[in-house]
C-alpha positions as CSV (number, residue, x, y, z in Angstrom):
1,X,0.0,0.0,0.0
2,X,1.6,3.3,-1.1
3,X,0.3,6.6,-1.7
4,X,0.6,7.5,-6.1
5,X,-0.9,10.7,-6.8
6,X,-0.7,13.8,-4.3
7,X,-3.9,15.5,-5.6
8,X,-4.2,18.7,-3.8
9,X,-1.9,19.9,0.0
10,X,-3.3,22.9,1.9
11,X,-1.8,24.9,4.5
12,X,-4.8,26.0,7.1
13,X,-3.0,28.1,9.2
14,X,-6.8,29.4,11.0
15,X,-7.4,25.2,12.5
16,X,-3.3,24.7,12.4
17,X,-3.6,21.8,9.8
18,X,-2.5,20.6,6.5
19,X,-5.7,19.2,4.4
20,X,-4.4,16.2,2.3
21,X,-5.7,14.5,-1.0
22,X,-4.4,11.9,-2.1
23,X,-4.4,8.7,-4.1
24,X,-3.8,5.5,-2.5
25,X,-2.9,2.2,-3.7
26,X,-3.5,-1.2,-2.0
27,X,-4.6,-4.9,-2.9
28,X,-7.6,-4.3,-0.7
29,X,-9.5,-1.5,0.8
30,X,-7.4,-0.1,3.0
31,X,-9.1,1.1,6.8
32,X,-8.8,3.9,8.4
33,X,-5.8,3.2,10.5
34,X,-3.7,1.6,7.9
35,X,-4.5,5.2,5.9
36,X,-3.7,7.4,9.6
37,X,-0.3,5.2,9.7
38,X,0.8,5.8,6.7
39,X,0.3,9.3,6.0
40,X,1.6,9.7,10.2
41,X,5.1,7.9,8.8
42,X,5.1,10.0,5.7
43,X,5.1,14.0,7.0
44,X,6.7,12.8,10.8
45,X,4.1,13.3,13.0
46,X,2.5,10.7,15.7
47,X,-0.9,9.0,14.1
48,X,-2.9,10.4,16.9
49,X,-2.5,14.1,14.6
50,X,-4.0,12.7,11.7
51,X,-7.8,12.8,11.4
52,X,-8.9,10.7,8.1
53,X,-11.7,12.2,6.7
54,X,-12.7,9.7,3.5
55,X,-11.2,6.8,1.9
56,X,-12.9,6.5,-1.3
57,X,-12.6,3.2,-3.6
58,X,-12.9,3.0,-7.6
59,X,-14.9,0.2,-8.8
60,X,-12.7,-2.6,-10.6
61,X,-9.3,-0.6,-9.6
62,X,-6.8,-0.8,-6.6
63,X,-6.8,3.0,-6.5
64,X,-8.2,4.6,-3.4
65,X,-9.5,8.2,-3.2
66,X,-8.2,9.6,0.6
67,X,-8.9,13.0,2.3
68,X,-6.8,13.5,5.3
69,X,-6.1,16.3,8.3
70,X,-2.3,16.6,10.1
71,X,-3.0,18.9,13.1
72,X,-0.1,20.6,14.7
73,X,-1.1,18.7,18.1
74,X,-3.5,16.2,19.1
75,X,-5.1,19.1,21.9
76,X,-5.6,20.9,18.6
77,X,-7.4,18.3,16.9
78,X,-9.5,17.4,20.0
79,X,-10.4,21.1,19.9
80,X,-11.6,21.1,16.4
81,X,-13.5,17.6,16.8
């Protein structure tokens, strides 16, 4: 499972976040803690930062549609949520 296409990265400096979409690829759906692990090991932050939003599948692909948030802190994202 690896992420392909970056589709769109967004600095929100008002909720101190970066708003992720992305296309992921993987044998089977992938859930939504594989998704917060592996976008947590790509930009270096614990997975407890990263709030997954969607994970969207194709029909008759292995191509995943993904929208993710990476707070600045998890007292952030509890704030938000």
């Amino acid at each position: 499972m690896n992420i392909t296409t970056m589709n769109h990265e967004k600095r929100n400096e008002l909720f101190k976040r970066m708003e992720i979409e992305f296309i992921l690829e993987a044998e089977k759906n992938p859930t939504y803690e594989e998704v917060r692990n592996i976008v947590a090991e790509k930009y270096g932050k614990p997975a407890e930062q990263v709030d997954v939003l969607t994970v969207k599948g194709n029909f008759g692909t292995n191509q995943f549609n993904s929208k993710v948030d990476v707070y600045d802190s998890v007292e952030k994202l509890a704030e938000i949520k």
